[in-house]
N, CA and C atoms of all chains as a GROMACS GRO file, in nm:
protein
  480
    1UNK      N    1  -6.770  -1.246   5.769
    1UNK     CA    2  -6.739  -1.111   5.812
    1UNK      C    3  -6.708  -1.022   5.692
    2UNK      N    4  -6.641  -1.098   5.617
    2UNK     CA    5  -6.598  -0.996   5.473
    2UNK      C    6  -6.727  -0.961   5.381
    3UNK      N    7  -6.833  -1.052   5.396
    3UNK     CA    8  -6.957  -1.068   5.320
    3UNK      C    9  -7.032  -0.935   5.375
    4UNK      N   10  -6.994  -0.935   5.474
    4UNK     CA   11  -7.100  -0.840   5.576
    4UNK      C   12  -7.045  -0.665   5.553
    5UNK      N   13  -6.902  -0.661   5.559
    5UNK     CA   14  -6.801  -0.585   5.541
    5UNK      C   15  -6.880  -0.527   5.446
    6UNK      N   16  -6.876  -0.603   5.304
    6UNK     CA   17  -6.926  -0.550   5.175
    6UNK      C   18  -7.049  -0.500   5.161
    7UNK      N   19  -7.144  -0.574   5.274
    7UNK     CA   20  -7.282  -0.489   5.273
    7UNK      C   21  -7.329  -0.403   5.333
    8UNK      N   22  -7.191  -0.339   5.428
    8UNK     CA   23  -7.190  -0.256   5.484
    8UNK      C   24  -7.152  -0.106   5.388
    9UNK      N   25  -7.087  -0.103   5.306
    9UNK     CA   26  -7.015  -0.073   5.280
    9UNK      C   27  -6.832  -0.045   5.253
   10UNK      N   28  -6.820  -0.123   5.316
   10UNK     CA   29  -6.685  -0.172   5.378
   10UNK      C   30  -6.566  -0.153   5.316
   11UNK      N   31  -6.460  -0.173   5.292
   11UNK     CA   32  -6.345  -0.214   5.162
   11UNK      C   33  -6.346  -0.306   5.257
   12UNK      N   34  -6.304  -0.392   5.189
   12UNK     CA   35  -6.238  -0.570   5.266
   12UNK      C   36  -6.127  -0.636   5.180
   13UNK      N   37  -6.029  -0.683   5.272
   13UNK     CA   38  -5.960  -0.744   5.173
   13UNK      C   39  -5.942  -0.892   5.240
   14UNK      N   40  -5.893  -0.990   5.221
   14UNK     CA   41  -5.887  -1.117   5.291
   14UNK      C   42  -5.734  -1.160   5.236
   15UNK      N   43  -5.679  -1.257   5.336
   15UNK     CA   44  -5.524  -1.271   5.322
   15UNK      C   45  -5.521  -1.381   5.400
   16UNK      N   46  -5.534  -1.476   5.262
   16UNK     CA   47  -5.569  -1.661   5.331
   16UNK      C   48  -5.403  -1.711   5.360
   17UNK      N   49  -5.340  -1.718   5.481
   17UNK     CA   50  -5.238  -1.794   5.522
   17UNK      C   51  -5.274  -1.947   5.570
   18UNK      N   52  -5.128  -1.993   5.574
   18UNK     CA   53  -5.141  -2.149   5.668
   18UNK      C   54  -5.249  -2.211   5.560
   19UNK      N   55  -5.261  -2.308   5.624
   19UNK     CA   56  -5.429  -2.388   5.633
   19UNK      C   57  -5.524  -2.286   5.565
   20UNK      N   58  -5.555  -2.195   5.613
   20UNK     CA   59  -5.670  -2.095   5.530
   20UNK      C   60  -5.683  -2.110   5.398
   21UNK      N   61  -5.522  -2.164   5.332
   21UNK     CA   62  -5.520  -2.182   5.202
   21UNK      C   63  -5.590  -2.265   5.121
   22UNK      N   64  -5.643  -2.350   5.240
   22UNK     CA   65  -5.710  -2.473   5.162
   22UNK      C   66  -5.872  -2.393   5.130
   23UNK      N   67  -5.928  -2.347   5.185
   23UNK     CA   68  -6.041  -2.217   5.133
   23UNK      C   69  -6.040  -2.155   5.014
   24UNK      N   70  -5.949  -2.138   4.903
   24UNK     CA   71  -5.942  -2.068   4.845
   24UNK      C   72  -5.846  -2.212   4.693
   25UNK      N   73  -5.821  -2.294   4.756
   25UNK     CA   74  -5.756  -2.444   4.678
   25UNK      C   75  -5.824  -2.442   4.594
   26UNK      N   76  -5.833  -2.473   4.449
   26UNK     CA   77  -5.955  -2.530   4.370
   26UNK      C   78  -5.979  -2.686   4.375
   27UNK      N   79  -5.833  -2.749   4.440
   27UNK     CA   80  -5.944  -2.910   4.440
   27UNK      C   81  -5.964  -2.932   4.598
   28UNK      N   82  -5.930  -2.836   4.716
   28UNK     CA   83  -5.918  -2.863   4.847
   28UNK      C   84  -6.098  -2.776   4.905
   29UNK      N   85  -6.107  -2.663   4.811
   29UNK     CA   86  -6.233  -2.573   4.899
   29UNK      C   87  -6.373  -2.672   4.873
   30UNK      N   88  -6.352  -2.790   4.829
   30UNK     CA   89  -6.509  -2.818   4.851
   30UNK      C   90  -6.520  -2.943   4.924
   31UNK      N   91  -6.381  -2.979   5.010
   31UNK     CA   92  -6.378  -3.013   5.069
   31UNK      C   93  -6.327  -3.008   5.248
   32UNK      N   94  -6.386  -2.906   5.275
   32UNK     CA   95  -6.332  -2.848   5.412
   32UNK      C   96  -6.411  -2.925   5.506
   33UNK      N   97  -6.336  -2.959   5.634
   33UNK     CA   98  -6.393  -3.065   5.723
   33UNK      C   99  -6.402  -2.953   5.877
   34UNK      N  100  -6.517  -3.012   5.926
   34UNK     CA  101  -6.538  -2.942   6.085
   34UNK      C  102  -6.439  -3.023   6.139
   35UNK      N  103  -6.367  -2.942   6.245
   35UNK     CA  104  -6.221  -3.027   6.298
   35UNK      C  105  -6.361  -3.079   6.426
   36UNK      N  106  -6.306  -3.179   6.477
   36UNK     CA  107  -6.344  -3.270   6.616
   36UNK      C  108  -6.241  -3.246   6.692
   37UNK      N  109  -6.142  -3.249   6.682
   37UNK     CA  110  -6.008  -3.265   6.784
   37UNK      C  111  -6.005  -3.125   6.836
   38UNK      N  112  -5.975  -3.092   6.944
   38UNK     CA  113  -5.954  -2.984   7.021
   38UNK      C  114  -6.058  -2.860   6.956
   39UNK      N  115  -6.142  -2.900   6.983
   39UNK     CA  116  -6.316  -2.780   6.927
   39UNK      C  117  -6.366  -2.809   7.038
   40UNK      N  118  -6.386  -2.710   7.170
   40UNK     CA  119  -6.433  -2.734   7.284
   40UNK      C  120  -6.584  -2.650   7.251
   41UNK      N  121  -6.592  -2.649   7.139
   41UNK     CA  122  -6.707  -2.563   7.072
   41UNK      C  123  -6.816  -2.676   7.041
   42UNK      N  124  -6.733  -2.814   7.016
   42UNK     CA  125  -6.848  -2.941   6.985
   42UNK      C  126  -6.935  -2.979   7.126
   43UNK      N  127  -6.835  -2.966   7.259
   43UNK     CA  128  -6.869  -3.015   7.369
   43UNK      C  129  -6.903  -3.157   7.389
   44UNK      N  130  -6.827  -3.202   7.300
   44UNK     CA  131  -6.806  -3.362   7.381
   44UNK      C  132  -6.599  -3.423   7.372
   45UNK      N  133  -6.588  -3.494   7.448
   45UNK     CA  134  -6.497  -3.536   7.492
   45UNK      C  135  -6.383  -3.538   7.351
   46UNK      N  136  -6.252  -3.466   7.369
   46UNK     CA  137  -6.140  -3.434   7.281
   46UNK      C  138  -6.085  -3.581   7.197
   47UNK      N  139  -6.116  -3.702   7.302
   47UNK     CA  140  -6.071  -3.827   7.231
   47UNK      C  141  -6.201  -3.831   7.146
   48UNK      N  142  -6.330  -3.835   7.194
   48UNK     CA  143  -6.414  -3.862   7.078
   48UNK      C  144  -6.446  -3.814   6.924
   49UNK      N  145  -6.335  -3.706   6.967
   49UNK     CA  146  -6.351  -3.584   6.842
   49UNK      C  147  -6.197  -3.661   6.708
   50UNK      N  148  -6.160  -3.764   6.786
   50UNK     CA  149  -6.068  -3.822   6.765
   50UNK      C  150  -6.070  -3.953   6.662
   51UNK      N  151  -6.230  -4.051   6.675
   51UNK     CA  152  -6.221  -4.175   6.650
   51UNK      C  153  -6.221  -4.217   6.459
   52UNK      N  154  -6.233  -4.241   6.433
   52UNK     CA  155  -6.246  -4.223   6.298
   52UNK      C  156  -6.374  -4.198   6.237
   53UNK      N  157  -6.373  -4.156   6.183
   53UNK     CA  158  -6.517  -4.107   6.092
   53UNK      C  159  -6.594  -3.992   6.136
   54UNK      N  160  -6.563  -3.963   6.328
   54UNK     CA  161  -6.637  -3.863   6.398
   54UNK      C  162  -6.654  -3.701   6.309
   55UNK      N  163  -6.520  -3.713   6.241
   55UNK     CA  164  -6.489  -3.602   6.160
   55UNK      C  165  -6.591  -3.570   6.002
   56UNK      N  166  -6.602  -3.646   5.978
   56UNK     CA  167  -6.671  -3.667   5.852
   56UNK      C  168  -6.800  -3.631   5.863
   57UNK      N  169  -6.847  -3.710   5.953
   57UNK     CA  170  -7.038  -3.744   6.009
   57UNK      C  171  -7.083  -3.597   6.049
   58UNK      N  172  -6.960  -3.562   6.148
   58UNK     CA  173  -7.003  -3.413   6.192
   58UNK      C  174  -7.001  -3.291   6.054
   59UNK      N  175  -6.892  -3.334   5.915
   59UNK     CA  176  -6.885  -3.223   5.870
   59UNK      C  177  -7.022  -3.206   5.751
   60UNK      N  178  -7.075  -3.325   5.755
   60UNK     CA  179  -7.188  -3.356   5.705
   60UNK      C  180  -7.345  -3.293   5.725
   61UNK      N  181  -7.272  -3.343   5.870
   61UNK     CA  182  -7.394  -3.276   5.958
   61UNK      C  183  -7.401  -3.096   5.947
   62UNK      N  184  -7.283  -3.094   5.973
   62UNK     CA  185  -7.262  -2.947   5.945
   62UNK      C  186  -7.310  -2.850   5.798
   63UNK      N  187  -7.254  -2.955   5.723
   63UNK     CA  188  -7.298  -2.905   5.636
   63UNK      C  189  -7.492  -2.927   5.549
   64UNK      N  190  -7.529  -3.059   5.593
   64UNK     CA  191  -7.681  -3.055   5.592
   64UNK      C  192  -7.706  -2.897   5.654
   65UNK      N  193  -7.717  -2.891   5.779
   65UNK     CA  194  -7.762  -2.785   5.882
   65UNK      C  195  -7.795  -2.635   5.788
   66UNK      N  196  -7.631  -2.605   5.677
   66UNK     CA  197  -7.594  -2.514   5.684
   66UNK      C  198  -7.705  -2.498   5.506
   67UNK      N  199  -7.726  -2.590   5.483
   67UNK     CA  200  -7.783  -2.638   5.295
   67UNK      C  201  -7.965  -2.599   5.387
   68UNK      N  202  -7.983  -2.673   5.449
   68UNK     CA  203  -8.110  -2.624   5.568
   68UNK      C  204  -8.136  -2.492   5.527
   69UNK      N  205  -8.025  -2.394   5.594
   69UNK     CA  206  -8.058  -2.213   5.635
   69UNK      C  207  -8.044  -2.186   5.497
   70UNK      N  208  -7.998  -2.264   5.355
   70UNK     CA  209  -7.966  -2.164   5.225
   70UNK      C  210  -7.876  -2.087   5.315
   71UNK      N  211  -7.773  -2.132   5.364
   71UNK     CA  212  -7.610  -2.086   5.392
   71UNK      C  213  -7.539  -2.142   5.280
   72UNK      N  214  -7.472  -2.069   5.179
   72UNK     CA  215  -7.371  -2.091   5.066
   72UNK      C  216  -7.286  -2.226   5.127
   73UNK      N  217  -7.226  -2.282   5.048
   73UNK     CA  218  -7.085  -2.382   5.098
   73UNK      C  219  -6.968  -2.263   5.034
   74UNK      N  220  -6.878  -2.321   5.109
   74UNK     CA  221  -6.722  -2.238   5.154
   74UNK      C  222  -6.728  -2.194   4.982
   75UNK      N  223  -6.717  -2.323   4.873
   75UNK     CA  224  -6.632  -2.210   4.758
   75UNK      C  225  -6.777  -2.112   4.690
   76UNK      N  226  -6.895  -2.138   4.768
   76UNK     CA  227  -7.002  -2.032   4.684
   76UNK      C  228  -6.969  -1.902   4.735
   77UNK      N  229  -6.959  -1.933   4.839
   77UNK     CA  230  -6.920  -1.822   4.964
   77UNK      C  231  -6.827  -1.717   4.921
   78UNK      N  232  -6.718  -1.818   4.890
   78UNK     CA  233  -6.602  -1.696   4.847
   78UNK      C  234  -6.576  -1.611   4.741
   79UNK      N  235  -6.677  -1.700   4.625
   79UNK     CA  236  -6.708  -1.653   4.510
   79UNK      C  237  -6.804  -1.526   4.538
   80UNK      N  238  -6.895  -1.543   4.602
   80UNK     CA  239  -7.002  -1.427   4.651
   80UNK      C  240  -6.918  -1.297   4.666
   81UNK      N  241  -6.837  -1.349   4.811
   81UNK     CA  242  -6.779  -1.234   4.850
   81UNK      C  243  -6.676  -1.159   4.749
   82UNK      N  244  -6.602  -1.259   4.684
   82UNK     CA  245  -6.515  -1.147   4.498
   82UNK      C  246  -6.591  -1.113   4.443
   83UNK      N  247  -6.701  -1.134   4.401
   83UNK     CA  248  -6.857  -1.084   4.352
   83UNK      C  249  -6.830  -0.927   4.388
   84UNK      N  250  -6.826  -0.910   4.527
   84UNK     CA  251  -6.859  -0.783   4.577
   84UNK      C  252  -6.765  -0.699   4.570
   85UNK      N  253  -6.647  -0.721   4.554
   85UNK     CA  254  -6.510  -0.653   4.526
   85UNK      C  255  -6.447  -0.655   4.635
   86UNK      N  256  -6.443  -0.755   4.688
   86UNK     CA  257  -6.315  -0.795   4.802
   86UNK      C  258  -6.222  -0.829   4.751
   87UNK      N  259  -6.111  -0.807   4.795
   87UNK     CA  260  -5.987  -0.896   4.781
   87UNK      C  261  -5.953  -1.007   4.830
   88UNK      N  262  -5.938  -1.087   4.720
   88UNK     CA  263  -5.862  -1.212   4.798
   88UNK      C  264  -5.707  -1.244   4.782
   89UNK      N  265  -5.645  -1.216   4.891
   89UNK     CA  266  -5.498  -1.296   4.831
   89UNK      C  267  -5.442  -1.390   4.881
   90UNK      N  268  -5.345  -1.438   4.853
   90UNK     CA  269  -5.272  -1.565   4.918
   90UNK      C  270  -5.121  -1.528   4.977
   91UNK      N  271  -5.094  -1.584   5.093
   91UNK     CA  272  -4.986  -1.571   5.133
   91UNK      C  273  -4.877  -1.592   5.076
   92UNK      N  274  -4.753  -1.568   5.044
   92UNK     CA  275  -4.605  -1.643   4.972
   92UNK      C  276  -4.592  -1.691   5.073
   93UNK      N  277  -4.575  -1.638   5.156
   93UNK     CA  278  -4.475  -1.744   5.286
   93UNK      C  279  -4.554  -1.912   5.258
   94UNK      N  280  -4.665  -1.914   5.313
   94UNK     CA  281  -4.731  -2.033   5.293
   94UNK      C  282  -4.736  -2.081   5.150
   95UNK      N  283  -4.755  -2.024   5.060
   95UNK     CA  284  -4.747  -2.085   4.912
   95UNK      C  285  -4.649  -2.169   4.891
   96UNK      N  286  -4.539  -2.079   4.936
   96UNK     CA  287  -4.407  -2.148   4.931
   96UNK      C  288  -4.378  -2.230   4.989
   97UNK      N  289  -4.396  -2.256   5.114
   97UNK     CA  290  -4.395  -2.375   5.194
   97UNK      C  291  -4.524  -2.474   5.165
   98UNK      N  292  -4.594  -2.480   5.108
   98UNK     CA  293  -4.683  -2.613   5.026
   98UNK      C  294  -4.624  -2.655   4.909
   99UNK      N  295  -4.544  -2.575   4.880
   99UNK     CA  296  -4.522  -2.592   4.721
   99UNK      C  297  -4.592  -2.591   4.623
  100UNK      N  298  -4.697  -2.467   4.650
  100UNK     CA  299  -4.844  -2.423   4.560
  100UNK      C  300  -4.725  -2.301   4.473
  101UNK      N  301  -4.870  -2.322   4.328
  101UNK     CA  302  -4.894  -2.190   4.265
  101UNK      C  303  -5.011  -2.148   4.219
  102UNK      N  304  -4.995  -1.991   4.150
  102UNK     CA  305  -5.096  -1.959   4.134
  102UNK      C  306  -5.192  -2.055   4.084
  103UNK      N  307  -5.163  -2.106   3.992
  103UNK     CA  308  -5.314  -2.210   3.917
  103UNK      C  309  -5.369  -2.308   4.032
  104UNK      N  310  -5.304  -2.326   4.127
  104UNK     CA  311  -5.378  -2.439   4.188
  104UNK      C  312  -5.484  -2.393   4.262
  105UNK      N  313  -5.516  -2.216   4.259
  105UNK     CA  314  -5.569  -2.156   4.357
  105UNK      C  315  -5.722  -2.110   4.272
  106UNK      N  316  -5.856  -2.076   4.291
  106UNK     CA  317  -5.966  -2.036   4.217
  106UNK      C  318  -5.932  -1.893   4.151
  107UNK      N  319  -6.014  -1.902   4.027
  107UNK     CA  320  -5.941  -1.796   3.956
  107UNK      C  321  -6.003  -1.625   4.020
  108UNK      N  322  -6.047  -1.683   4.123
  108UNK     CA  323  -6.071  -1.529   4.178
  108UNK      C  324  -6.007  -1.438   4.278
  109UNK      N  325  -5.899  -1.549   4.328
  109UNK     CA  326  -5.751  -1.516   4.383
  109UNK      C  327  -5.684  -1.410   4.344
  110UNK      N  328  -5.658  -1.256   4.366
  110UNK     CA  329  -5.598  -1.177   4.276
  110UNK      C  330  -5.449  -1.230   4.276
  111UNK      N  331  -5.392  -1.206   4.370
  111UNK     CA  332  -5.236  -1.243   4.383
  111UNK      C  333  -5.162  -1.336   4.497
  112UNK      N  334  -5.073  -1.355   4.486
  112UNK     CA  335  -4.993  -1.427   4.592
  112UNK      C  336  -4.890  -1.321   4.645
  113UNK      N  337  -4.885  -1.234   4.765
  113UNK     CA  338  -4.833  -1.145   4.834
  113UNK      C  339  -4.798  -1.186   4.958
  114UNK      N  340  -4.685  -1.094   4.952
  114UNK     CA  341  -4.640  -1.105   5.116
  114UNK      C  342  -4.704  -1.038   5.202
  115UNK      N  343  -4.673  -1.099   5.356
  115UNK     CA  344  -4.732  -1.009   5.475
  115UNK      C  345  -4.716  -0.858   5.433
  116UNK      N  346  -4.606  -0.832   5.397
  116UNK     CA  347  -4.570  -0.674   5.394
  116UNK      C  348  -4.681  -0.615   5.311
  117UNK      N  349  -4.675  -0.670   5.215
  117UNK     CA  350  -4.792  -0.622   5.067
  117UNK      C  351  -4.910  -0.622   5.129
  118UNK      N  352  -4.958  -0.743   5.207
  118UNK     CA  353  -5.068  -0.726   5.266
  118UNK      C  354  -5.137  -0.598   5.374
  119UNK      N  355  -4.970  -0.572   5.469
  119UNK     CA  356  -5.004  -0.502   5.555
  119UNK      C  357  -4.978  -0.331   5.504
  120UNK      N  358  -4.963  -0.344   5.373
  120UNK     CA  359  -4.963  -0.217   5.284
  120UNK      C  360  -5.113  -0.194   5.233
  121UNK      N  361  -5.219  -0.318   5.218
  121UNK     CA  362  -5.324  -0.293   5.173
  121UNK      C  363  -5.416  -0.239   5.300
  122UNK      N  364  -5.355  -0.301   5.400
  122UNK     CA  365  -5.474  -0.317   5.542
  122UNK      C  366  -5.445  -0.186   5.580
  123UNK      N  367  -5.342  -0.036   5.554
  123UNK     CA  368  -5.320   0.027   5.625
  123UNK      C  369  -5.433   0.137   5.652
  124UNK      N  370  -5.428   0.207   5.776
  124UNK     CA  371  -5.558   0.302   5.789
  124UNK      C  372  -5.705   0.190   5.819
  125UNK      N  373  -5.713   0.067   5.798
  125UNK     CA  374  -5.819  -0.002   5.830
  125UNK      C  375  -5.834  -0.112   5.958
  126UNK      N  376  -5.906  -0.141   6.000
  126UNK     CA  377  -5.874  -0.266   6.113
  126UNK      C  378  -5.913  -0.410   6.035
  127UNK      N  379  -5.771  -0.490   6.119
  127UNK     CA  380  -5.697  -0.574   6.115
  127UNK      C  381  -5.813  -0.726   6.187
  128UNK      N  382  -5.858  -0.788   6.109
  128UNK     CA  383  -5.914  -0.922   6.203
  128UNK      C  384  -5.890  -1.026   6.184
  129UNK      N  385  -5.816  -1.123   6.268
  129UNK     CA  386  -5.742  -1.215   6.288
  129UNK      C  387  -5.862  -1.343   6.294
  130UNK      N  388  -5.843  -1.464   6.196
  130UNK     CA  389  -5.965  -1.588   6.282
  130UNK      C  390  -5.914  -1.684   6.224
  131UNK      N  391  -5.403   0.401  10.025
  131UNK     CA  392  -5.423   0.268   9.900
  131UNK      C  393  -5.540   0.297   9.820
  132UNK      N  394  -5.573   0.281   9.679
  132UNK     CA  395  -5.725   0.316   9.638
  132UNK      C  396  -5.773   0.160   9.585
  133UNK      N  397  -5.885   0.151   9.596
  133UNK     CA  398  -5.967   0.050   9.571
  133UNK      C  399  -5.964   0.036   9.368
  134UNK      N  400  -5.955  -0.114   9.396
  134UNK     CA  401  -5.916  -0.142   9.204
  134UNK      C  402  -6.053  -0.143   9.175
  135UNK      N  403  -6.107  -0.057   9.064
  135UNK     CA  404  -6.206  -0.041   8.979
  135UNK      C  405  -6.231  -0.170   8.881
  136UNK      N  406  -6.342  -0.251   8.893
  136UNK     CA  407  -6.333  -0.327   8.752
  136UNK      C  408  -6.464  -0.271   8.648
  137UNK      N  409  -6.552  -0.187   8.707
  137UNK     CA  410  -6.610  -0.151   8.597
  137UNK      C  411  -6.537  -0.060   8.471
  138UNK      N  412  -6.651  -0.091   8.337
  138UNK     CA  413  -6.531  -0.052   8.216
  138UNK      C  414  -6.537   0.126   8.204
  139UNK      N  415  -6.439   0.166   8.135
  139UNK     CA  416  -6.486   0.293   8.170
  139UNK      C  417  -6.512   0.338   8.039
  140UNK      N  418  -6.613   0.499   8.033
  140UNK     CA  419  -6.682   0.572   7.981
  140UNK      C  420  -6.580   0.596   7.847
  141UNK      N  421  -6.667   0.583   7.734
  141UNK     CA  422  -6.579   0.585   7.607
  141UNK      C  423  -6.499   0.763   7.606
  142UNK      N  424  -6.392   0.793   7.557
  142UNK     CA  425  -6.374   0.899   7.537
  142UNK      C  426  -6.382   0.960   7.437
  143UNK      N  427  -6.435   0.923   7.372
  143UNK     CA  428  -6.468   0.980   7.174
  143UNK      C  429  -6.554   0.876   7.168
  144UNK      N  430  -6.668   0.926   7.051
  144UNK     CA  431  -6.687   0.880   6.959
  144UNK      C  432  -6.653   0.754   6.866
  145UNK      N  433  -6.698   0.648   6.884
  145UNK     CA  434  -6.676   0.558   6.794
  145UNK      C  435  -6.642   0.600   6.655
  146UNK      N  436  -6.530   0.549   6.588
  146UNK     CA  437  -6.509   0.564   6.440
  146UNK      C  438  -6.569   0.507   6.405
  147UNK      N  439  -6.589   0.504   6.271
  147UNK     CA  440  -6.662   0.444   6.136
  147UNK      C  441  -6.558   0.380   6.056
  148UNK      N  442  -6.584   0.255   6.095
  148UNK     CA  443  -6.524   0.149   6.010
  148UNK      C  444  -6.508   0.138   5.839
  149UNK      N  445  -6.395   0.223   5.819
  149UNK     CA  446  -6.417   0.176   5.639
  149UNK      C  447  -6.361   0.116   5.584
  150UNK      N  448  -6.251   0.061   5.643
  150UNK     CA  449  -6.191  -0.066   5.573
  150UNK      C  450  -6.165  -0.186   5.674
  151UNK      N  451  -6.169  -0.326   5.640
  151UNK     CA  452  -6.123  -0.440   5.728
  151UNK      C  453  -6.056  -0.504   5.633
  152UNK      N  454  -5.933  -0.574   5.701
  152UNK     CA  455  -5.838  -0.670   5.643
  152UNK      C  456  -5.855  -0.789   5.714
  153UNK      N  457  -5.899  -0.892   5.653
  153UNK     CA  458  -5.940  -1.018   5.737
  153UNK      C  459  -5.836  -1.146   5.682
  154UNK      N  460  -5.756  -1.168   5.801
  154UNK     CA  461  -5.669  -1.301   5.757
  154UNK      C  462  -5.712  -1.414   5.828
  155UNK      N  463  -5.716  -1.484   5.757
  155UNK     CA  464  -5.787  -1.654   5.732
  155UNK      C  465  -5.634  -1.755   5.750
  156UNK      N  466  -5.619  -1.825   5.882
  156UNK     CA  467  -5.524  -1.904   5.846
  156UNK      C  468  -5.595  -2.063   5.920
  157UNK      N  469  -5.710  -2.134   5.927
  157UNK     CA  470  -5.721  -2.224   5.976
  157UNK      C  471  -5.803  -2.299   5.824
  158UNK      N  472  -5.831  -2.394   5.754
  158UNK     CA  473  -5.875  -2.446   5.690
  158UNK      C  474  -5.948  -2.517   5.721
  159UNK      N  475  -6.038  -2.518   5.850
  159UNK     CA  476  -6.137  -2.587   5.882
  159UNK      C  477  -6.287  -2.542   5.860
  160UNK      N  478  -6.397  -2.585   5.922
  160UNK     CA  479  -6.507  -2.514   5.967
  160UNK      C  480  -6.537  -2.463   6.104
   0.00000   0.00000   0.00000
């Protein structure tokens, strides 16, 4: 969406919380897994999304599929999109509660900001939550 | 009594023009 933002013309900024953080990790983003467990998006049974390995095979699969279309992987992706002059930042709240810092994050991370800072950048623009 | 409407109703303006989005990312999956 932020990719698109930018070729729209857009301003975009992105504000990786929680988990999101691992997207933007330098030893976690090239390894992002398709969840199985509660993805009623896979359409097969929540225990099967459960067994061991189901997770892996699928993120494989996923990711063949996506190497198929010449779809970027997550850290080409994000690199693309700072390419274009998006912002990327990182949450404190969550930083702080991993017990991350800046270096552990790709160097195209501008800062580590709070919600507030964030919701100082987003103002006058719409807000999308995923 | 009046009958409940579910069709959506007729925009009243003009769509804005989107010039900025703030997109927060908090799941680390695919």
């Amino acid at each position: 969406m932020a990719n698109g933002a930018r070729a729209e013309g857009i301003e975009a900024n992105l504000f990786f919380t929680f988990f999101g953080l691992d997207a933007i990790h330098k030893a976690r983003n090239e390894h992002i897994k398709l969840a199985t467990v509660g993805n009623p998006g896979l359409h097969f049974a929540t225990m099967a999304g459960g067994l061991p390995g189901v997770s892996t095979v699928m993120t494989h699969y996923m990711n063949h599929k996506m190497e198929k279309l010449d779809i970027p992987s997550i850290p080409e992706f994000i690199e693309m999109i700072a390419d274009t002059g998006a912002g990327l930042y990182a949450c404190k709240a969550s930083v702080d509660l991993f017990g991350l810092e800046k270096n552990d994050f790709i160097e195209q991370v501008q800062d580590i900001i709070t919600v507030g800072e964030f919701y100082e950048k987003a103002a006058g623009g719409q807000i999308i939550f995923t | 009594m009046t009958d409940t409407v579910y069709a959506p109703s007729p925009p009243t303006a003009a769509p804005a023009t989107i010039e900025k989005v703030s997109i927060i990312i908090s799941k680390g999956s695919l």
